[in-house]
PyMOL Python script that loads the backbone (N, CA, C, O; Angstrom):
from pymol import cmd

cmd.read_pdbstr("""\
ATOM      1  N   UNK A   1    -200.286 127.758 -55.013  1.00  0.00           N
ATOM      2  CA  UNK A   1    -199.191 127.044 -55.679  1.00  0.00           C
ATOM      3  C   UNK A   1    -198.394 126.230 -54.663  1.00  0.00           C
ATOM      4  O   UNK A   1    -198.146 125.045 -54.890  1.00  0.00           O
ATOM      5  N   UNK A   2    -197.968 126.869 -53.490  1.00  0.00           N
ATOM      6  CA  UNK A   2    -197.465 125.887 -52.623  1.00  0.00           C
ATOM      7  C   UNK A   2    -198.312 124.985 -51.965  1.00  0.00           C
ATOM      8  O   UNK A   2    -197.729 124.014 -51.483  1.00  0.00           O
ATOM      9  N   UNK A   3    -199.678 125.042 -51.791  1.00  0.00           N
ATOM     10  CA  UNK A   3    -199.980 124.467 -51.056  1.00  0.00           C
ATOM     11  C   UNK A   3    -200.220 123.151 -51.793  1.00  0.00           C
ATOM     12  O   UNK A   3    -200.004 122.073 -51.239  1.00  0.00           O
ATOM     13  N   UNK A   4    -200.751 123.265 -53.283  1.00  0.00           N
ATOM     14  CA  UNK A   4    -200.140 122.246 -54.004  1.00  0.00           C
ATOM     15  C   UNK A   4    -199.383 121.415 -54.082  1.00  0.00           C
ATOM     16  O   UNK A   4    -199.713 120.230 -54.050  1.00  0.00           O
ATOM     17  N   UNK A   5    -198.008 121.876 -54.221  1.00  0.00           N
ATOM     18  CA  UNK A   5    -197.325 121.631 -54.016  1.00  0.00           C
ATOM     19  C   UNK A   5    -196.844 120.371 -52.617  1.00  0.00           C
ATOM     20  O   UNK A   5    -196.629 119.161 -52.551  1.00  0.00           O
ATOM     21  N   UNK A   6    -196.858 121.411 -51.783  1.00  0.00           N
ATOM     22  CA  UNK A   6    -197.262 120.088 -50.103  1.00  0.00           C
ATOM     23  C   UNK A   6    -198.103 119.210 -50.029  1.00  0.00           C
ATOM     24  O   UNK A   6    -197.977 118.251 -49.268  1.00  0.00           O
ATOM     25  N   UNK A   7    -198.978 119.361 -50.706  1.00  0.00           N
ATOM     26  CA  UNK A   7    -200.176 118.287 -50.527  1.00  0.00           C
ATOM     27  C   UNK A   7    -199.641 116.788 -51.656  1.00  0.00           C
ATOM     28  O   UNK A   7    -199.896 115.595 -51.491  1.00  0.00           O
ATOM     29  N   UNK A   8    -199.107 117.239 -52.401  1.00  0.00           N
ATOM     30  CA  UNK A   8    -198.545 116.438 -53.619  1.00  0.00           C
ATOM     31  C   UNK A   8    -197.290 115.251 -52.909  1.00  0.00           C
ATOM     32  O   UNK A   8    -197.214 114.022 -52.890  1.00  0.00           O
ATOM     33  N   UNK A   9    -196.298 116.544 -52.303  1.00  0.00           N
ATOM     34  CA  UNK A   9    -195.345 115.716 -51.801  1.00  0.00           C
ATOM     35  C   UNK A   9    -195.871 114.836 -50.907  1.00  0.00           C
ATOM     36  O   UNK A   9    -195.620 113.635 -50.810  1.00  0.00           O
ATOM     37  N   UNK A  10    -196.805 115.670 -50.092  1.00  0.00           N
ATOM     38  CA  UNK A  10    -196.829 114.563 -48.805  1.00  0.00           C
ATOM     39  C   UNK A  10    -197.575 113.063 -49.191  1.00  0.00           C
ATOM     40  O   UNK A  10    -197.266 112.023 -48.611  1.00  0.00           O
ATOM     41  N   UNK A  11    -199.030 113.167 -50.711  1.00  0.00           N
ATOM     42  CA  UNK A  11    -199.041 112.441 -51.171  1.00  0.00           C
ATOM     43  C   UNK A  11    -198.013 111.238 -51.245  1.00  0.00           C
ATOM     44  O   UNK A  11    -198.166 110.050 -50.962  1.00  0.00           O
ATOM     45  N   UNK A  12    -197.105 111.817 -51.637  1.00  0.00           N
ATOM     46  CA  UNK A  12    -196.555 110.919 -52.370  1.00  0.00           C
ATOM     47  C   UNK A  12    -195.631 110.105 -51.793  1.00  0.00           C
ATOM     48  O   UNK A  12    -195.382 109.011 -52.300  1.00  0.00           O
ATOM     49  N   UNK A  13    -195.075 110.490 -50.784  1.00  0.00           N
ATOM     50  CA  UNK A  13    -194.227 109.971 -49.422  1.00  0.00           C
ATOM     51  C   UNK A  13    -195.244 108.790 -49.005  1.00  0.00           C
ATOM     52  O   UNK A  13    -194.793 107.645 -49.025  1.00  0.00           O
ATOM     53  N   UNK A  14    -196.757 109.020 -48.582  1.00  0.00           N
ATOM     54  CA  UNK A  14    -197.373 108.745 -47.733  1.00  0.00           C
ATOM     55  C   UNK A  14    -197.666 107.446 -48.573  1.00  0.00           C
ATOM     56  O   UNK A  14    -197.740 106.403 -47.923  1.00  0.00           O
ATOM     57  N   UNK A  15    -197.897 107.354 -50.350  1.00  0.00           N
ATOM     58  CA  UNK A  15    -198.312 106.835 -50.837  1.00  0.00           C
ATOM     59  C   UNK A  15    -197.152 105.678 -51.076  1.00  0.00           C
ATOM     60  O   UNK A  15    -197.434 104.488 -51.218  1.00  0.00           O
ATOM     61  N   UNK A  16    -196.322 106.004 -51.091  1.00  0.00           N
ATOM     62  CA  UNK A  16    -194.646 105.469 -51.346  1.00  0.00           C
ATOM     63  C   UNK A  16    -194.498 104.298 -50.237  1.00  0.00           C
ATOM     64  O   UNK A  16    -194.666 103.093 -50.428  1.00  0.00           O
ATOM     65  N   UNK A  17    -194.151 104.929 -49.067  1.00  0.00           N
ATOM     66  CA  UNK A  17    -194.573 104.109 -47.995  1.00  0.00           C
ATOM     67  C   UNK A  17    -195.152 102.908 -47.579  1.00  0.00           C
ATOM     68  O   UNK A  17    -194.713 101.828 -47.183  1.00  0.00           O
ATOM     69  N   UNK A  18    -196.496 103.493 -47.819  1.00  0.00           N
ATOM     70  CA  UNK A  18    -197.602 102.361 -48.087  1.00  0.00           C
ATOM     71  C   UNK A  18    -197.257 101.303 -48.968  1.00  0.00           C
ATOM     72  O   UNK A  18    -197.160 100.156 -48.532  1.00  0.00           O
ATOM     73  N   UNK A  19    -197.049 101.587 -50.245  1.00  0.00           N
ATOM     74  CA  UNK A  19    -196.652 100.117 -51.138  1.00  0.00           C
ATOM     75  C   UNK A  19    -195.305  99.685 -50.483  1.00  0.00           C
ATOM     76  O   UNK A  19    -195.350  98.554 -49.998  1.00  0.00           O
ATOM     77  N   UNK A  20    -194.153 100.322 -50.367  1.00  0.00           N
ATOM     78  CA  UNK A  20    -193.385  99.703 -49.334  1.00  0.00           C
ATOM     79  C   UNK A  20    -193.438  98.366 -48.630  1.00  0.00           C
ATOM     80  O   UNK A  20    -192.974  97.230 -48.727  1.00  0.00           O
ATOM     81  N   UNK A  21    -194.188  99.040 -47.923  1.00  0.00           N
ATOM     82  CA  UNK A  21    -195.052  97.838 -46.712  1.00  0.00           C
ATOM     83  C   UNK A  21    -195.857  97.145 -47.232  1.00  0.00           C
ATOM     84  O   UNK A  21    -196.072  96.282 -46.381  1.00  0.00           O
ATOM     85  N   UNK A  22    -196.467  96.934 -48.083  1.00  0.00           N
ATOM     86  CA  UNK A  22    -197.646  95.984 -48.524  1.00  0.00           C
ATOM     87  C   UNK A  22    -196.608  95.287 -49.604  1.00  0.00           C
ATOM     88  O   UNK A  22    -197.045  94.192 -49.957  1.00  0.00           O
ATOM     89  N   UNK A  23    -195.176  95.680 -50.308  1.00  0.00           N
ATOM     90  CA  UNK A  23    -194.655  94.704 -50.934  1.00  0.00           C
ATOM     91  C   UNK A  23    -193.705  93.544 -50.122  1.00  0.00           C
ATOM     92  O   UNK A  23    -193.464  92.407 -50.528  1.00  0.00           O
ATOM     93  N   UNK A  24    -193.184  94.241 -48.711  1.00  0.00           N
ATOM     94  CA  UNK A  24    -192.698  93.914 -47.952  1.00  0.00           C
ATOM     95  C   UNK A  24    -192.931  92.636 -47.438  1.00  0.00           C
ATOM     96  O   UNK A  24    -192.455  91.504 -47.525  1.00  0.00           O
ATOM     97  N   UNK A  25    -193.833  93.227 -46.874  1.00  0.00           N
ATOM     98  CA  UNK A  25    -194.933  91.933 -45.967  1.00  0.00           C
ATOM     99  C   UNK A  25    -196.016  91.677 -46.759  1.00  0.00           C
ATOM    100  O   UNK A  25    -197.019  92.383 -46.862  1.00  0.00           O
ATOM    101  N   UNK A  26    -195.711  90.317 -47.493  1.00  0.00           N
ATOM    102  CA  UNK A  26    -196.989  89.479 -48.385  1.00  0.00           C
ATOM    103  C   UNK A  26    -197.898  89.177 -47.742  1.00  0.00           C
ATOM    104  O   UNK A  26    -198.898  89.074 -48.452  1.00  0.00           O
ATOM    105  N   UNK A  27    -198.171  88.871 -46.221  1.00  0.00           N
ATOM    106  CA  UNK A  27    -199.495  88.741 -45.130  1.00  0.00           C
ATOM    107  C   UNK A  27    -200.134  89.228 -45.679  1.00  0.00           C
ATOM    108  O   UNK A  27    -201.050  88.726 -46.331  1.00  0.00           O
ATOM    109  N   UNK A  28    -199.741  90.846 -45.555  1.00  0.00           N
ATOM    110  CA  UNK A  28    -201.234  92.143 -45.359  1.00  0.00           C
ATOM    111  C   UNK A  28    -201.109  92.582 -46.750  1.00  0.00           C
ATOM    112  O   UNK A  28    -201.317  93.785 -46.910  1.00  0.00           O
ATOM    113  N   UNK A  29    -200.827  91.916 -47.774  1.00  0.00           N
ATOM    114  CA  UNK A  29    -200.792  92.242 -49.094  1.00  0.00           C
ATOM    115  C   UNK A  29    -202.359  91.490 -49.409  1.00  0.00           C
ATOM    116  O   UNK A  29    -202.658  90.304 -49.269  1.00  0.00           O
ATOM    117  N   UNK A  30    -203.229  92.655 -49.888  1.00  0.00           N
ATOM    118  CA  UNK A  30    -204.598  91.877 -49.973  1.00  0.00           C
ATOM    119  C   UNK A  30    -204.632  92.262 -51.874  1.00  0.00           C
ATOM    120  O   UNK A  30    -205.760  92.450 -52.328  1.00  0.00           O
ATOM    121  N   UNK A  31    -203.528  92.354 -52.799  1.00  0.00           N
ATOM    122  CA  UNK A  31    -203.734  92.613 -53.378  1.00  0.00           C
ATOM    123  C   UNK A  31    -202.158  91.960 -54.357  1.00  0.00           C
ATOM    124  O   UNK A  31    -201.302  91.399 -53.674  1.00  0.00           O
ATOM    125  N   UNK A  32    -202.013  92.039 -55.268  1.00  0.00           N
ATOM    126  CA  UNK A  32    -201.033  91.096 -55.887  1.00  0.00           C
ATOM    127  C   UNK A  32    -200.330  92.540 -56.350  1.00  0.00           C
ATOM    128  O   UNK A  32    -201.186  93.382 -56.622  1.00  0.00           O
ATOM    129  N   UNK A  33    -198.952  93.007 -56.499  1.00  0.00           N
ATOM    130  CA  UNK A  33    -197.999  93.696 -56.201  1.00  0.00           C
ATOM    131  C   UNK A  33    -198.071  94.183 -57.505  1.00  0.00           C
ATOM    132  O   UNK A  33    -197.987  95.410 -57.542  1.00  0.00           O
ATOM    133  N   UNK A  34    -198.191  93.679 -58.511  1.00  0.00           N
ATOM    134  CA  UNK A  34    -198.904  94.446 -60.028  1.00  0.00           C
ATOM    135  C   UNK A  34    -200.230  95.676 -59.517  1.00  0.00           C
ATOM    136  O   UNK A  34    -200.206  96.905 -59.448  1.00  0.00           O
ATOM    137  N   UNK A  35    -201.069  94.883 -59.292  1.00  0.00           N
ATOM    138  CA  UNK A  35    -202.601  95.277 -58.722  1.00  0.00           C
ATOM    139  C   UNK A  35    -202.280  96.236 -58.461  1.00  0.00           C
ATOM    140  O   UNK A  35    -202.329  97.231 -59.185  1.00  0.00           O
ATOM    141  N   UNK A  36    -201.647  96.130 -56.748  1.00  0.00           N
ATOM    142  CA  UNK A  36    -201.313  97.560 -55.994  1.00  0.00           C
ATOM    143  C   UNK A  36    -200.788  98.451 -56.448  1.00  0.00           C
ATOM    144  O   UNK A  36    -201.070  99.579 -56.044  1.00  0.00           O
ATOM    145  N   UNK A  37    -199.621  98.209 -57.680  1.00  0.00           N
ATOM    146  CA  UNK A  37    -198.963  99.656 -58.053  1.00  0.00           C
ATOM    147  C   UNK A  37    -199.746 100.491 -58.854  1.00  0.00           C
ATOM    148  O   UNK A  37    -199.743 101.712 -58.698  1.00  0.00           O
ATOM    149  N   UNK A  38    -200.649  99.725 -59.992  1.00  0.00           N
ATOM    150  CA  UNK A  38    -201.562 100.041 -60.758  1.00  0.00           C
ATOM    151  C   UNK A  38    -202.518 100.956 -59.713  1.00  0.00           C
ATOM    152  O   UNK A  38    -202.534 102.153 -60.003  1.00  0.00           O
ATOM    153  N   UNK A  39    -203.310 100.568 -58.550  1.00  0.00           N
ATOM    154  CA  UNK A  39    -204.255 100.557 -58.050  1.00  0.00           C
ATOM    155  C   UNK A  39    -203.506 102.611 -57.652  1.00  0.00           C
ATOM    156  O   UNK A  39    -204.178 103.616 -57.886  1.00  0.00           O
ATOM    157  N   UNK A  40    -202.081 102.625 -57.063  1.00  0.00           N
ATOM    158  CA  UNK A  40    -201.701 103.229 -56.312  1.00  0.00           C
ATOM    159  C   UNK A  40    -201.211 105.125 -57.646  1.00  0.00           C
ATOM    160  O   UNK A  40    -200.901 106.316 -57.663  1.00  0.00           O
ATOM    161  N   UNK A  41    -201.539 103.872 -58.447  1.00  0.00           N
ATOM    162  CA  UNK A  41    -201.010 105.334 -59.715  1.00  0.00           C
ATOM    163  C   UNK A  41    -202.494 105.607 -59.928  1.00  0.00           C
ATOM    164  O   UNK A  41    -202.599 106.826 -60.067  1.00  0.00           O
ATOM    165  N   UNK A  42    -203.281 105.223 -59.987  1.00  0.00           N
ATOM    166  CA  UNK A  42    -204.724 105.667 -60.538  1.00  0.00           C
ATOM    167  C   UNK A  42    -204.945 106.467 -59.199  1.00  0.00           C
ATOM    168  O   UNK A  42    -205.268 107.644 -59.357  1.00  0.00           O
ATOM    169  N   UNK A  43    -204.805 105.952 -57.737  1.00  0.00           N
ATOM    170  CA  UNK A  43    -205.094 107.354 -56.905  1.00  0.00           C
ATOM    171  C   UNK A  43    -204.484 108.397 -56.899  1.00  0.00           C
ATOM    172  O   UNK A  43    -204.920 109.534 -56.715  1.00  0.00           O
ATOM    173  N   UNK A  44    -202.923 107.878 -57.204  1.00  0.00           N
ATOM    174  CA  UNK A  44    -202.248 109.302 -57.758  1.00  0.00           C
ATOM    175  C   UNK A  44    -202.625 110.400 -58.922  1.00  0.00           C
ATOM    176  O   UNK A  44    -202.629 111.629 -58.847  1.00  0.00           O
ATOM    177  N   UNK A  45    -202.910 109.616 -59.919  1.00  0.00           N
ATOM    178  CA  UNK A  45    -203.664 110.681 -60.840  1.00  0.00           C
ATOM    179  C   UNK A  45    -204.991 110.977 -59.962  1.00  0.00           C
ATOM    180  O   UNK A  45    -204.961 112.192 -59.764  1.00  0.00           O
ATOM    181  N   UNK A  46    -205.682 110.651 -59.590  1.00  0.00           N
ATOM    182  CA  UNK A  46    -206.580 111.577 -59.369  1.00  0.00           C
ATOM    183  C   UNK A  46    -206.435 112.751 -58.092  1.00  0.00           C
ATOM    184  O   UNK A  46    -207.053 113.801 -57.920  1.00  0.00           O
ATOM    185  N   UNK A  47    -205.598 112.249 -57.471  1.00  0.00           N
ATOM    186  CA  UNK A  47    -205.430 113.615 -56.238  1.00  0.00           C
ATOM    187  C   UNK A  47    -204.429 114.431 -57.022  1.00  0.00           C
ATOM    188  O   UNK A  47    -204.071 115.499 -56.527  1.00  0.00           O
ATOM    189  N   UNK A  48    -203.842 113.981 -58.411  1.00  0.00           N
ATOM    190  CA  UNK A  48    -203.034 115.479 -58.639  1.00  0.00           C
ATOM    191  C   UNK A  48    -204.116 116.047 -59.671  1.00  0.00           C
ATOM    192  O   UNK A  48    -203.774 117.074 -60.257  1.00  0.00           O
ATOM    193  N   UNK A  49    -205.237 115.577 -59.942  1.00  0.00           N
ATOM    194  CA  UNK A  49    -206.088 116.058 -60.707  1.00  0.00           C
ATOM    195  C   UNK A  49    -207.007 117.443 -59.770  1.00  0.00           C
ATOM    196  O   UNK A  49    -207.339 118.573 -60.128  1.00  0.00           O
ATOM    197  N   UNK A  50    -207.176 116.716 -58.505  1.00  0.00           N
ATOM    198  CA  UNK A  50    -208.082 117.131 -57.665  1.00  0.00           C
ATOM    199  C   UNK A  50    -207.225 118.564 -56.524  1.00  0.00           C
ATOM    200  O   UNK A  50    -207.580 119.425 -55.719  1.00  0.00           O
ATOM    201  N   UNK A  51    -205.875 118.010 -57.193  1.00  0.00           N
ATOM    202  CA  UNK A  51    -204.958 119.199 -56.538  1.00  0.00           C
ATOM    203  C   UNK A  51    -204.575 120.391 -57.294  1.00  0.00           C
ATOM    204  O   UNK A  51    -204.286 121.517 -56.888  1.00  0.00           O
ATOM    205  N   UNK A  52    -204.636 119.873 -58.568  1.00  0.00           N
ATOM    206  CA  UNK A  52    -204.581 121.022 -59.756  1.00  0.00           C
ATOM    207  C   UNK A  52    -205.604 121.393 -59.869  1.00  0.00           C
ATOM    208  O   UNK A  52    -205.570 122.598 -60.116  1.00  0.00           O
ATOM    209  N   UNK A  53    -207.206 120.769 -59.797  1.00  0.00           N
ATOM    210  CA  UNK A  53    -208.086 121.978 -60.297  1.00  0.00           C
ATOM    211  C   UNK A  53    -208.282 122.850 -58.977  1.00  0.00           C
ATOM    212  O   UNK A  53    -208.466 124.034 -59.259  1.00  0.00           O
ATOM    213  N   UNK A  54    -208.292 122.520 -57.318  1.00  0.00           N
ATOM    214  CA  UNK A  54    -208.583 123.083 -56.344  1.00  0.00           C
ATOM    215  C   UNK A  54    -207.149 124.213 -56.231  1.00  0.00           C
ATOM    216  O   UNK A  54    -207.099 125.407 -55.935  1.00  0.00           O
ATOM    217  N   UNK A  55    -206.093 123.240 -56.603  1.00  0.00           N
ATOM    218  CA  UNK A  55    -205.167 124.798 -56.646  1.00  0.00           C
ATOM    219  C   UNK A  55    -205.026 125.891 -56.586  1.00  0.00           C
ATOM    220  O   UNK A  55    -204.548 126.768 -55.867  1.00  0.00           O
ATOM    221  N   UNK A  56    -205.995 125.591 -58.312  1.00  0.00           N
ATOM    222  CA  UNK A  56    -206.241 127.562 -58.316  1.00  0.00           C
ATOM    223  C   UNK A  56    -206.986 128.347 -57.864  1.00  0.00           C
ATOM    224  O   UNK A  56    -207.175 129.429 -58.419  1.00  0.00           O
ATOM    225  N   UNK A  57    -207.821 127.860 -56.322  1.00  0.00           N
ATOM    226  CA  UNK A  57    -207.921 129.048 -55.834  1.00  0.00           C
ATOM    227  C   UNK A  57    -207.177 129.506 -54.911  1.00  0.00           C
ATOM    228  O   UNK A  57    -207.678 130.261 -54.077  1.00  0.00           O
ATOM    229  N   UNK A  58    -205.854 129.168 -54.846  1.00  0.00           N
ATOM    230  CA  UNK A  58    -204.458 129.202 -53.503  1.00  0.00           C
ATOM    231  C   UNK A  58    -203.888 130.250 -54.639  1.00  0.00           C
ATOM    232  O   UNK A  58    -203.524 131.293 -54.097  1.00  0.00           O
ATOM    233  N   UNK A  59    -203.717 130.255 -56.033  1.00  0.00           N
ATOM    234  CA  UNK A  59    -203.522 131.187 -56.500  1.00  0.00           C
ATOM    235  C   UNK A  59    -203.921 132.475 -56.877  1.00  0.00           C
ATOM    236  O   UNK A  59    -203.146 133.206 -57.495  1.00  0.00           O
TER     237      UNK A  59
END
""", "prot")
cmd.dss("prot")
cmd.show_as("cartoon", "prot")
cmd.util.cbc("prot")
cmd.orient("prot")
């Protein structure tokens, strides 16, 4: 459950971040700022998918 938990947050900091900077600076934006958020929630669902089913064996 915690480790869940940590893996989620740090996700999500790490993921946060990242669009940050890629909305920031249009240079290294290889992707149009719609795109990326879209792009950035679909990896989010799947690592909390991949964090909830591996979870339960921390429980």
């Amino acid at each position: 459950m915690l480790h869940r938990i940590w893996y989620l947050l740090h996700f999500s900091y790490i993921s946060s971040f990242l669009y940050l900077c890629y909305c920031l600076d249009p240079s290294t934006s290889f992707y149009h700022p719609s795109e990326l958020s879209i792009m950035f929630q679909i990896l989010l669902l799947v690592f909390c998918a991949v964090a909830y089913s591996s979870g339960h064996s921390y429980i």
